[in-house]
DRENDRENVO-239967 format. One line per 10 residues: number of its first residue (from 1); their letters; for each residue x, y, z of N, C-alpha, C. Coordinates in nm, 3 decimals. Layout:
N
NUM	a	X:Y:Z:X:Y:Z:X:Y:Z | ... $
//
This chain:
213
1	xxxxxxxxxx	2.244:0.296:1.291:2.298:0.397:1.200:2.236:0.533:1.233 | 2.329:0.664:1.249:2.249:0.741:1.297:2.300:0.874:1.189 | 2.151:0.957:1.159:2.148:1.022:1.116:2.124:1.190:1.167 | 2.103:1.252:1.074:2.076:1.413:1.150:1.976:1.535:1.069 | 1.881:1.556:1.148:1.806:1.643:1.095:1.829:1.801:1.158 | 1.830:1.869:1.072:1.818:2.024:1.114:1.706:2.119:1.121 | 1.723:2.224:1.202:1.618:2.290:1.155:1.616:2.433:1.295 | 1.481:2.472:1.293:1.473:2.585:1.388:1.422:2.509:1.542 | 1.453:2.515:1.643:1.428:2.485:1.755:1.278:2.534:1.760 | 1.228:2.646:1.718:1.072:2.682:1.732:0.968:2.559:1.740 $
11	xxxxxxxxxx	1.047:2.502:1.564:0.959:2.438:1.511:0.994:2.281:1.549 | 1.096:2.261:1.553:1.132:2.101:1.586:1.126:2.064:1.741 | 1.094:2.156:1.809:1.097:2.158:1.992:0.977:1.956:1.957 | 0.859:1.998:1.908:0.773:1.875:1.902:0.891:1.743:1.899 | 0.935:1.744:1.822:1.027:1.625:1.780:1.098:1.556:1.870 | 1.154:1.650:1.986:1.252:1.605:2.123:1.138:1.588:2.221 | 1.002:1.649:2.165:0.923:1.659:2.309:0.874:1.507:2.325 | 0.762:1.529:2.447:0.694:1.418:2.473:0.630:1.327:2.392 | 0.554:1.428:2.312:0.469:1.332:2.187:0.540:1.289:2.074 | 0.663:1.322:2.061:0.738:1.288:1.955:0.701:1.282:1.794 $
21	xxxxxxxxxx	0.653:1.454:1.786:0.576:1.429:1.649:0.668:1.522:1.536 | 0.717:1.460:1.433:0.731:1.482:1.292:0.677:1.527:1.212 | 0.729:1.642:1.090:0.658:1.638:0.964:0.739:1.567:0.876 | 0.662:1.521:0.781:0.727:1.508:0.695:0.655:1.542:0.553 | 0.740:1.606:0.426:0.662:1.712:0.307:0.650:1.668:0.194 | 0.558:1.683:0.160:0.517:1.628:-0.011:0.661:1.669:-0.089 | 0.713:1.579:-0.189:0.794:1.652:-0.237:0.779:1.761:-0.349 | 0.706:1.824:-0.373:0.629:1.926:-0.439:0.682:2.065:-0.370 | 0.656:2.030:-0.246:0.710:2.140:-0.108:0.863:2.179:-0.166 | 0.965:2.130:-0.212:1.108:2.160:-0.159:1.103:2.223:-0.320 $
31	xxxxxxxxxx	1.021:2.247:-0.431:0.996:2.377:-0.492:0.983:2.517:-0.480 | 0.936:2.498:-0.332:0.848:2.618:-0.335:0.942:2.674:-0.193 | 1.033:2.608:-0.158:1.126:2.634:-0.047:1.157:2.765:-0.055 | 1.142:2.851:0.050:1.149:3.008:0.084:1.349:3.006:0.071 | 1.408:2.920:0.133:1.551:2.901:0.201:1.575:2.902:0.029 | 1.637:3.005:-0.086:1.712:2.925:-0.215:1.795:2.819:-0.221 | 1.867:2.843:-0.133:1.992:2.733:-0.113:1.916:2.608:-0.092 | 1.789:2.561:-0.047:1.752:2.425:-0.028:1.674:2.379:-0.161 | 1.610:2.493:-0.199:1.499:2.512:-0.316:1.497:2.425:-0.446 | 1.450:2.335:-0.481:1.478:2.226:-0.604:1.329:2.195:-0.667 $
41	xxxxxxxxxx	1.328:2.168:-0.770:1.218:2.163:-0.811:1.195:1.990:-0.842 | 1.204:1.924:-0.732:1.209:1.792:-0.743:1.106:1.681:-0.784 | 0.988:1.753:-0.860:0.865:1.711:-0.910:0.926:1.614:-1.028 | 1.037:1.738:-1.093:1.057:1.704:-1.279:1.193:1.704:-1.222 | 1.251:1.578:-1.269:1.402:1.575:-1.283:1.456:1.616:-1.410 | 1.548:1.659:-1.474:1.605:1.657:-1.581:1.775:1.626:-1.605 | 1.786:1.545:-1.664:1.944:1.457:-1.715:2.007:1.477:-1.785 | 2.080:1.572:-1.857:2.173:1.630:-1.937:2.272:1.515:-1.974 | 2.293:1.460:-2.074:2.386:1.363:-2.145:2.456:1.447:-2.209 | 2.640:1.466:-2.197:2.691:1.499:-2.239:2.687:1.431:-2.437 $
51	xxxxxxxxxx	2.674:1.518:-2.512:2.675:1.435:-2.670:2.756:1.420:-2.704 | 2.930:1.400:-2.664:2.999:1.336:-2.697:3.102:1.234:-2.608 | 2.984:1.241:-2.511:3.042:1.138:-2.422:2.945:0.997:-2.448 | 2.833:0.975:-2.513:2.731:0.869:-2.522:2.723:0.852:-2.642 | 2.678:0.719:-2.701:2.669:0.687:-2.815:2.503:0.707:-2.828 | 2.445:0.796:-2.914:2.300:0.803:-2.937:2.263:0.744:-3.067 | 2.123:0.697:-3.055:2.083:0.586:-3.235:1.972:0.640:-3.225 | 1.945:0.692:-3.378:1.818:0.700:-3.414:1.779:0.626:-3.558 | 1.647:0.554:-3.509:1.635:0.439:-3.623:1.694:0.363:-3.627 | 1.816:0.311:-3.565:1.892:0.203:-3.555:2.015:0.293:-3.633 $
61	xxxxxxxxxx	2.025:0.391:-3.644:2.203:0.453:-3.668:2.222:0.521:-3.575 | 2.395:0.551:-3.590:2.455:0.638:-3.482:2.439:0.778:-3.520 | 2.417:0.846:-3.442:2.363:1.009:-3.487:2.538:1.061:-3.436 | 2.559:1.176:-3.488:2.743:1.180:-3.479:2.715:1.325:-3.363 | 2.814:1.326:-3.271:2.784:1.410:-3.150:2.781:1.576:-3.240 | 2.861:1.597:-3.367:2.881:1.785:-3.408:2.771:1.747:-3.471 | 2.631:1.664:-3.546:2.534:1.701:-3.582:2.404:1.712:-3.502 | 2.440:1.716:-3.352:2.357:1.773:-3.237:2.349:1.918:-3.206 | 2.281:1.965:-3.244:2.261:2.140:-3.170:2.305:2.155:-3.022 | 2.293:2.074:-2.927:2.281:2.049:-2.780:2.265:1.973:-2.754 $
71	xxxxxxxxxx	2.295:1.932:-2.606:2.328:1.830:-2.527:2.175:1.745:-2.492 | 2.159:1.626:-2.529:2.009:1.556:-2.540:1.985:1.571:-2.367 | 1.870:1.584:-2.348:1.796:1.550:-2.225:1.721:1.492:-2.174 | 1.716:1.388:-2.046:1.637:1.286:-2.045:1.524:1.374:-1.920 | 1.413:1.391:-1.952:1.350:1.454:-1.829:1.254:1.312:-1.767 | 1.203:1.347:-1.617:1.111:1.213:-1.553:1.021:1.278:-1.466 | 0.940:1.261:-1.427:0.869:1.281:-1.306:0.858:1.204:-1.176 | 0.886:1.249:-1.078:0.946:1.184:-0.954:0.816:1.153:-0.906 | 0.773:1.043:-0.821:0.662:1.020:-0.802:0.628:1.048:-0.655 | 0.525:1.095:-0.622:0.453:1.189:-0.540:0.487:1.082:-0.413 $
81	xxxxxxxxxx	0.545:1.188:-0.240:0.605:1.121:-0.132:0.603:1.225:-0.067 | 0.610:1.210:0.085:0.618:1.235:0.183:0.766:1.209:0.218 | 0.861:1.361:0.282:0.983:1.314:0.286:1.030:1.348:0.387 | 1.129:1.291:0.479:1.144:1.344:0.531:1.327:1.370:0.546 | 1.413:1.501:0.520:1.561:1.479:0.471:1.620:1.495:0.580 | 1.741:1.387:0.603:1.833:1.390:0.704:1.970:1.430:0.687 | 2.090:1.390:0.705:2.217:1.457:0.660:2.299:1.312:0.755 | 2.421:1.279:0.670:2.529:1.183:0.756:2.623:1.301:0.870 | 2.584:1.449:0.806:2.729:1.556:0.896:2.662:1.565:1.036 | 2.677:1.542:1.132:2.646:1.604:1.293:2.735:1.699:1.346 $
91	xxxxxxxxxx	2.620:1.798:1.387:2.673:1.938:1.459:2.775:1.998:1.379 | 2.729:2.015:1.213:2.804:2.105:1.116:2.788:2.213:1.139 | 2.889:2.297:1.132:2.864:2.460:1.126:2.819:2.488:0.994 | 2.889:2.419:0.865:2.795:2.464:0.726:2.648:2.447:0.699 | 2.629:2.326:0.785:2.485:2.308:0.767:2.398:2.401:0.847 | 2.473:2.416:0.963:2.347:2.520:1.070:2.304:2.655:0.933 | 2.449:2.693:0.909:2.462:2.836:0.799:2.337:2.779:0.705 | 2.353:2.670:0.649:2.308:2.637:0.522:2.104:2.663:0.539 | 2.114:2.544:0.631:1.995:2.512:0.662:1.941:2.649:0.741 | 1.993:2.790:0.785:1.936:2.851:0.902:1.873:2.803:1.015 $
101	xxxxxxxxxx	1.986:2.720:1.074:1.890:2.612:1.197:1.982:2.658:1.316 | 1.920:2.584:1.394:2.030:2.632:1.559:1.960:2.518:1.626 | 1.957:2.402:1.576:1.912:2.255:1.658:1.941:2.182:1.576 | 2.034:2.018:1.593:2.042:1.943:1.517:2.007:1.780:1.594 | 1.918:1.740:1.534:1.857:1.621:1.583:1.891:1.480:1.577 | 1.979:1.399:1.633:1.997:1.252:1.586:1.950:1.179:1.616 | 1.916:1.085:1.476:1.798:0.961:1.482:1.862:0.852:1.420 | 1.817:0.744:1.538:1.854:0.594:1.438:1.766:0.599:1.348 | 1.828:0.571:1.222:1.730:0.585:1.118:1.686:0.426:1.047 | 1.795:0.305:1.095:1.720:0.202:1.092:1.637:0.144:1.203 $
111	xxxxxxxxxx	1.661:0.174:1.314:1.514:0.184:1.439:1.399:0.250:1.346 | 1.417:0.342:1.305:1.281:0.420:1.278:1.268:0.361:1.175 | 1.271:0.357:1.058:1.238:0.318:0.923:1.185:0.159:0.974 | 1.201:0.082:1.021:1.198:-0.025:1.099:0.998:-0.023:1.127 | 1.002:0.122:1.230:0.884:0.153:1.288:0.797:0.171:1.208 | 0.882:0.275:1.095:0.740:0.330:1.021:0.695:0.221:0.931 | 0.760:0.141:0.859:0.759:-0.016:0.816:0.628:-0.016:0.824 | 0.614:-0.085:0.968:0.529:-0.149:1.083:0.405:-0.024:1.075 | 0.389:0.095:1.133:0.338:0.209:1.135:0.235:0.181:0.986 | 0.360:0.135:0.864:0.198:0.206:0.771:0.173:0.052:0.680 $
121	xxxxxxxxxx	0.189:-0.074:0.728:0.157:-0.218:0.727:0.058:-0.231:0.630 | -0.036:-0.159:0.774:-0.178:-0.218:0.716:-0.252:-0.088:0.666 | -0.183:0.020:0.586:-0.217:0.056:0.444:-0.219:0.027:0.337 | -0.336:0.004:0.293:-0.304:-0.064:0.159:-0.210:0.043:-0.028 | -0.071:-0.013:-0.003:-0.081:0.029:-0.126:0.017:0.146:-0.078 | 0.079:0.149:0.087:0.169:0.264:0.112:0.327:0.222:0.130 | 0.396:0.257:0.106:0.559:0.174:0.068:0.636:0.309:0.168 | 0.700:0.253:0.256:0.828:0.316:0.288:0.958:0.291:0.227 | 1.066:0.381:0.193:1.177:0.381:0.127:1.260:0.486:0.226 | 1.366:0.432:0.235:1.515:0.491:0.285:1.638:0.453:0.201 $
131	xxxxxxxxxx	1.723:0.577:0.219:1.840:0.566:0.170:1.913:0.734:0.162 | 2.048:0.664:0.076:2.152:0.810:0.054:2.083:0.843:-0.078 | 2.082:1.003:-0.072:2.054:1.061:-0.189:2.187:1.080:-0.274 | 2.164:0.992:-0.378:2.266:1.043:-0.538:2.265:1.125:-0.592 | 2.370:1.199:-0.580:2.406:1.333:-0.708:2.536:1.349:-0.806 | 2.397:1.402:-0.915:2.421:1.389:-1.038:2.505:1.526:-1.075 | 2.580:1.525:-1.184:2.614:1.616:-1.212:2.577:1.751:-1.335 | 2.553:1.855:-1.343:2.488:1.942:-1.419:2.468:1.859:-1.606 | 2.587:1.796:-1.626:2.603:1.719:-1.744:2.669:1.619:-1.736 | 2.602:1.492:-1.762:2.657:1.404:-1.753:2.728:1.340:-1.830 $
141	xxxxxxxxxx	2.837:1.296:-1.812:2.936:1.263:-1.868:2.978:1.122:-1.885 | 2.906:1.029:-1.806:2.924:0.864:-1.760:2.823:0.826:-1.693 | 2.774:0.688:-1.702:2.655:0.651:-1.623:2.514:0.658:-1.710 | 2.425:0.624:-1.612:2.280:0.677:-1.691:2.216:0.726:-1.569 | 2.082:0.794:-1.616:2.055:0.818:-1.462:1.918:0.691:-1.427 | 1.912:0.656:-1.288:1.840:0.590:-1.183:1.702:0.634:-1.245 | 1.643:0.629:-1.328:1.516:0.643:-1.282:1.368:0.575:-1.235 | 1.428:0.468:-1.127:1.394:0.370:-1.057:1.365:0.428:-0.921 | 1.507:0.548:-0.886:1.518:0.568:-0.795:1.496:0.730:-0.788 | 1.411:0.795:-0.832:1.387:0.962:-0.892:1.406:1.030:-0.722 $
151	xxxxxxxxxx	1.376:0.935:-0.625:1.331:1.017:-0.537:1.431:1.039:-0.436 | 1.576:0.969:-0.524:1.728:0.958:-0.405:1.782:1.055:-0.536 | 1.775:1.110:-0.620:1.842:1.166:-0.731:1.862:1.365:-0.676 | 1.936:1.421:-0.680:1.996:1.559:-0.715:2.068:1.569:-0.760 | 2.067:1.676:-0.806:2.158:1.794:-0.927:2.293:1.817:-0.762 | 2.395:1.785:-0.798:2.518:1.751:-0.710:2.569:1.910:-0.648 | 2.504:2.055:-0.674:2.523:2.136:-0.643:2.451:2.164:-0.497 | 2.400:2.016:-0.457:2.301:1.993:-0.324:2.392:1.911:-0.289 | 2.565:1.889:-0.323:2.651:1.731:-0.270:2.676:1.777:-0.094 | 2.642:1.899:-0.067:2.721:1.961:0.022:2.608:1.916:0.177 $
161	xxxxxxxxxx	2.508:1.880:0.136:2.417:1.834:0.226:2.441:1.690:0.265 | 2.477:1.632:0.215:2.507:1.446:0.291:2.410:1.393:0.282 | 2.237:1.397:0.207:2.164:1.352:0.258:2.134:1.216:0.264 | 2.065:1.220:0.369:1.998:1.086:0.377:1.878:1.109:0.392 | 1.795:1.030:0.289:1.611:1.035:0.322:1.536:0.935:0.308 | 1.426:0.931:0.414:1.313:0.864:0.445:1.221:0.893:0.363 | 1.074:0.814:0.313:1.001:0.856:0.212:0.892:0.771:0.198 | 0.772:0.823:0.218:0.668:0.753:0.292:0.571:0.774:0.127 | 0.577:0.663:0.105:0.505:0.685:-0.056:0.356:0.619:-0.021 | 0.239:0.698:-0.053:0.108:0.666:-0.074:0.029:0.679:-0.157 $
171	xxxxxxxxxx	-0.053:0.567:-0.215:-0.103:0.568:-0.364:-0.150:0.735:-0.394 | -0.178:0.796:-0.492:-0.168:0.950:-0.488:-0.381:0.967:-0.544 | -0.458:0.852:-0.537:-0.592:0.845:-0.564:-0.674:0.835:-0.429 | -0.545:0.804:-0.308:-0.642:0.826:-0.168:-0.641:0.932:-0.127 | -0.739:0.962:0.025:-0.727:1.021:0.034:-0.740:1.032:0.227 | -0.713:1.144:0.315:-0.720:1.177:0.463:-0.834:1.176:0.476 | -0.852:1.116:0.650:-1.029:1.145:0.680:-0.925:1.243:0.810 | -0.993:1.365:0.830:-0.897:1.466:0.890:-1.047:1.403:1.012 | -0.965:1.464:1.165:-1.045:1.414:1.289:-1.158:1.473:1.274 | -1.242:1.595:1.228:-1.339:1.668:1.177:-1.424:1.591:1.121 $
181	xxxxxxxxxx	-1.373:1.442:1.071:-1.455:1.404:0.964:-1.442:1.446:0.830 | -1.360:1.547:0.824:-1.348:1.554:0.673:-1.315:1.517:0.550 | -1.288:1.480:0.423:-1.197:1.415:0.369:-1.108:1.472:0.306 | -1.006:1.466:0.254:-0.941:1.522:0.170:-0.796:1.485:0.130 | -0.754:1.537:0.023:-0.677:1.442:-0.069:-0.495:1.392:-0.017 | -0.464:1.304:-0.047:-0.330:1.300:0.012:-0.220:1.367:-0.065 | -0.246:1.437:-0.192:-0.146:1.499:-0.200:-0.248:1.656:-0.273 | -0.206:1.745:-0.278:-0.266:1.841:-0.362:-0.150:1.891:-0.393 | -0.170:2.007:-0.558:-0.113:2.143:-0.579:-0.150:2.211:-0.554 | -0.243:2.265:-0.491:-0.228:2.372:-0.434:-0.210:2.441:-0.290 $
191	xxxxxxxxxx	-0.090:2.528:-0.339:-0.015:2.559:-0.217:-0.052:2.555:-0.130 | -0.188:2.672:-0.110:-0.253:2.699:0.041:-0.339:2.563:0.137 | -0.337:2.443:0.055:-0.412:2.331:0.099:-0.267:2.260:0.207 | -0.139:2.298:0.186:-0.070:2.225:0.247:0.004:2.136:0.232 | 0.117:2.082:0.216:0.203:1.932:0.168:0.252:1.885:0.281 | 0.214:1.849:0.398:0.258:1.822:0.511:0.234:1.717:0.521 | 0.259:1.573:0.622:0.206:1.457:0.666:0.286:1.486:0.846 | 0.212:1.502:0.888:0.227:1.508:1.019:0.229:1.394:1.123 | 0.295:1.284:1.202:0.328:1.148:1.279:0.344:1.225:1.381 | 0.238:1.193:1.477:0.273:1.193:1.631:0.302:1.060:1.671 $
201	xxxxxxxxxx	0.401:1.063:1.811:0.488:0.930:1.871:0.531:0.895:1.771 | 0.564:0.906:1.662:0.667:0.873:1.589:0.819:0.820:1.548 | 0.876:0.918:1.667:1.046:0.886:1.696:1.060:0.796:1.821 | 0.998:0.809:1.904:0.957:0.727:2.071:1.064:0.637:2.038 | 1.133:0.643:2.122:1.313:0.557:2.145:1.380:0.562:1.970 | 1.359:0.615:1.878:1.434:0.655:1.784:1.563:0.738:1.788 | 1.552:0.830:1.904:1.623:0.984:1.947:1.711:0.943:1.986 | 1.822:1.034:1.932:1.952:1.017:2.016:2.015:1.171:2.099 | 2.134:1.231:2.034:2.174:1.338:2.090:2.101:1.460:2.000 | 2.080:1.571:2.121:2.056:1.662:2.072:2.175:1.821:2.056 $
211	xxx	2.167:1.839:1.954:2.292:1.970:2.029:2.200:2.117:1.936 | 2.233:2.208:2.015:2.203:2.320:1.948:2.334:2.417:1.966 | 2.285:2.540:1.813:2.364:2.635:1.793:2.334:2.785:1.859 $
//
């Protein structure tokens, strides 16, 4: 199954190169996204239930949808990952626009997910997850929302991306021994510390076509 990542040739040249190395970003990062159009604050989800599309009980009665001020909201917190987002579109012109990219990368993404599996084994306590990201709509009208799955969930004004994502979840109480010897934490807030997870040889026979814009 093959997927597609975008981006700037500057920065993704690593990815096609020899060492075959990846980032992939805390999801904390795609808050603070410079690009608006990508920008989500995917820490805190929030679920808008239309109130007269759901039956709501309080105390065990039905509360009647005109004695609601507004539309109830279910908010969650998405739990802390390493991500890395792909797309089903290859060699889109909306996406190059979207994304500001001029390189688009295809990866088997069950080869790889496969690898990284294997790759983070014998961590204790680290879970890989893949899949299509679900989007929701500004108010919901039918359904409930996933919150099993917080970390495949968007607000559907992101439907235009196709994504598909990888998601390298690690308990959030460990922490990096950086080659320095140093230690430090696997996820932080604060900005200037970084949300990166960086995999060298990573993709090694993952890669497929490359095309640029």
């Amino acid at each position: 199954m093959k997927r597609y990542l975008y981006g700037k040739n500057k920065y993704l040249s690593g990815v096609v190169g020899d060492e075959g190395i990846i980032r992939f970003s805390d999801i904390i990062h795609y808050g603070r996204n410079p690009n608006e159009q990508m920008r989500d604050n995917e820490i805190l989800k929030h679920f808008i239930l239309d109130k007269s599309s759901y039956r709501f009980l309080y105390n065990g009665a039905d509360l009647e949808s005109n004695s609601m001020s507004s539309n109830p909201m279910i908010s969650a917190f998405t739990p802390r990952a390493f991500c890395l987002c792909l797309t089903k579109k290859k060699d889109d012109p909306e996406l190059y626009a979207r994304f500001e990219a001029d390189i688009c990368i295809e990866i088997d993404v069950e080869k790889y997910f496969d690898k990284l599996s294997k790759d983070f084994e014998a961590w204790s306590g680290a879970e890989v997850f893949a899949g299509d990201i679900n989007y929701y709509p500004q108010i919901m009208t039918s359904g409930k929302p996933d919150l099993l799955r917080l970390l495949f969930q968007k607000p559907d004004r992101f439907y235009i991306e196709s994504e598909y994502r990888i998601a390298i979840r690690i308990p959030p109480d460990h922490n990096f021994e950086m080659s320095n010897g140093e230690i430090t934490r696997v996820y932080s807030d604060v900005e200037s510390e970084g949300q990166y997870l960086f995999l060298k040889n990573s993709l090694l026979g993952c890669l497929g076509d490359v095309y640029y814009r």
